[in-house]
N, C-alpha and C positions, 0 to 999 in steps of 0.2 A: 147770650143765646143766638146761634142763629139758625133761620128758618127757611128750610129746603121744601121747593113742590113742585114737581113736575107728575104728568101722565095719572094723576088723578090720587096721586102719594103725597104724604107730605110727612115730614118730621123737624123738629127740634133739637137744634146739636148743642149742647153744653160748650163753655171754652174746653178748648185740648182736644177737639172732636173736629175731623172736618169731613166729608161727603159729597157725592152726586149721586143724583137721578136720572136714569138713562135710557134711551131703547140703541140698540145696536142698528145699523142699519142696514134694508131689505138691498135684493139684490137692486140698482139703477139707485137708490138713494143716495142723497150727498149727505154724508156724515156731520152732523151739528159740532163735534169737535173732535179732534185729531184721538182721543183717548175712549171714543166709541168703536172706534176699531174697524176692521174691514166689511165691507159687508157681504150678509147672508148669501149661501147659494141660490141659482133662481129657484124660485116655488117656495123658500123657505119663508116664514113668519116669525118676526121678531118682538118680544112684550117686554115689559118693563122690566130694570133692574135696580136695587139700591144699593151702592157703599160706601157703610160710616165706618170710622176706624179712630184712633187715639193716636193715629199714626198716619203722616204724609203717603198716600194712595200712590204708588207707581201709573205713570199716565197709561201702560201697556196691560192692567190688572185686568187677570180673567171672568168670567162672569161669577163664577166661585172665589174670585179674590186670590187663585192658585198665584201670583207673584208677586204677594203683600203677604201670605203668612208665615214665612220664613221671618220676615220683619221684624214681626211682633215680638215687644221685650216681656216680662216679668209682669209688668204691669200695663198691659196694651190689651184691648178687645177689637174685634170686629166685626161689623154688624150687613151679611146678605139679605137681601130680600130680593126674590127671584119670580116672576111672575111666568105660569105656562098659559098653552093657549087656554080659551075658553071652556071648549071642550071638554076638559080636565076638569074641570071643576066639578062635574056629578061622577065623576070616578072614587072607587072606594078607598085610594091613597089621600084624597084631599074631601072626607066625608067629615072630618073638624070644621067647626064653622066659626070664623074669627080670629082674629091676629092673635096671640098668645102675648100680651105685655105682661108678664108677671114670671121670667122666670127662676124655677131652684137648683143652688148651688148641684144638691143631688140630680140633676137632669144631667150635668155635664160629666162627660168619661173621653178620655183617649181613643176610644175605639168607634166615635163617631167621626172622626175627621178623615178624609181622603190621603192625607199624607199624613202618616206618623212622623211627629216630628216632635221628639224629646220634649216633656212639659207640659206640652198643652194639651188643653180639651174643646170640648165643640160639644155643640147639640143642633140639634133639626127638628123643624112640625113642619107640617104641609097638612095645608089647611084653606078652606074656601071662604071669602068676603064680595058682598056686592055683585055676587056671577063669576065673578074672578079666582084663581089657582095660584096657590103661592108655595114657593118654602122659604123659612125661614132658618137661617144658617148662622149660627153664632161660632166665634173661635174665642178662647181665652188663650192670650201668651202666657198661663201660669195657670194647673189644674191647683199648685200648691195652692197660689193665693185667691181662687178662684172665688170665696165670697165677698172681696171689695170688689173683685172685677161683675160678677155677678149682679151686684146692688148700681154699679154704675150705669153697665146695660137696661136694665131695667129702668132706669132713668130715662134713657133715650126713648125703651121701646114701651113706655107711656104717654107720649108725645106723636108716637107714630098714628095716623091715622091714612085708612085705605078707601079712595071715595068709587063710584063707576066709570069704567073707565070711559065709556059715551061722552062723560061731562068730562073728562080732562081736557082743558084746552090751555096747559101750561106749555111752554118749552120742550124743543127733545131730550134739552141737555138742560140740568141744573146742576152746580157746582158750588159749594162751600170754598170758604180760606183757607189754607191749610193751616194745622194749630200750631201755636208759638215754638213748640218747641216738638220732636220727635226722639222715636224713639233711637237706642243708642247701637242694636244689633248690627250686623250686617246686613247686607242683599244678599239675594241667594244669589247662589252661582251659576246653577242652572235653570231654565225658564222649564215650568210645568206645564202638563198640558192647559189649554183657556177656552174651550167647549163645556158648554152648561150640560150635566143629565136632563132627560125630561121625559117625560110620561104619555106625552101627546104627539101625535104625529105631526104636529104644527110646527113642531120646534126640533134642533138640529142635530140630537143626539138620544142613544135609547133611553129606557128607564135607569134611575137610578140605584146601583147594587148595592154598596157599602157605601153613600153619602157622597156630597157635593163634590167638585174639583175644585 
């Protein structure tokens, strides 16, 4: 196992699993590592992000993971968690109260992912903990095999625990190993957009229509 915690998150990655913990950086920030990305426009506010994956994380991945789910093979998951501003949180999108660890094979369908992409499925909750806004984004590389990949996430998102963020005083940046072995697909070939949806004016982009990037 190992154990990921940064900005008041922490989770548990099983072997074959690797991830980071992250905030993107505001505008005048020096970026804690090269795969946090540019930073925000001025006035923007940047929250936390997490991605685990079964699969070696491109250092350039969007806050949605849009250039890692082309990746995904047959047997590969990926695991967002996407924090909005505070604000957000007594809004009636994120009126769920609680990380969702448990979820069913039936939650996931094709038509929650932002890119239709042969195979797979996804699911999303957005949901409030601790004062905090979050959604939660899963992608399975196989709607076929979708209940081992299902029972493995679930594994991970057992382990996840969301504290306040006042008392984070981890790291900006947390990063996992990458797992022994990855998956066998290609790269895509084209770069998708890497702007998060959000709901709050805190954050860089409108609400979300049809599910994450």
């Amino acid at each position: 196992m190992t154990d990921l915690g940064a900005h008041g998150i922490s989770v548990s990655l099983p072997t074959g699993w690797e991830g980071r913990i992250f905030r993107r950086p505001e505008a005048g920030d020096v970026a804690a590592a090269a795969a946090d990305g540019p930073p925000a426009p001025p006035g923007e506010t940047t929250y936390a992000v997490m991605h685990v994956s079964t699969i070696a994380l491109p250092a350039d991945v969007g806050d949605f993971a849009s250039n890692a789910v082309d990746q995904l093979g047959p047997n590969d998951a990926l695991i967002v968690l996407f924090e909005y501003g505070p604000d957000s949180a007594s809004q009636p999108l994120f009126a769920a109260t609680g990380l969702p660890t448990r979820l069913s094979p039936t939650d996931y369908g094709p038509n929650v992912l932002q890119r239709n992409i042969r195979g797979q499925a996804g699911v999303q909750r957005f949901f409030n903990e601790e004062g905090r806004a979050f959604c939660l984004y899963v992608v399975l590389g196989s709607f076929v095999n979708r209940r081992a990949l299902v029972a493995s996430v679930n594994r991970v998102l057992s382990t996840l625990t969301i504290g306040s963020a006042t008392a984070a005083t981890a790291p900006s940046t947390t990063t996992a190993a990458p797992p022994a072995s990855t998956s066998t697909t290609s790269p895509p070939t084209t770069a998708p957009a890497t702007t998060a949806p959000g709901p709050s004016s805190t954050t860089t982009t409108a609400p979300p229509a049809s599910g994450p990037r």
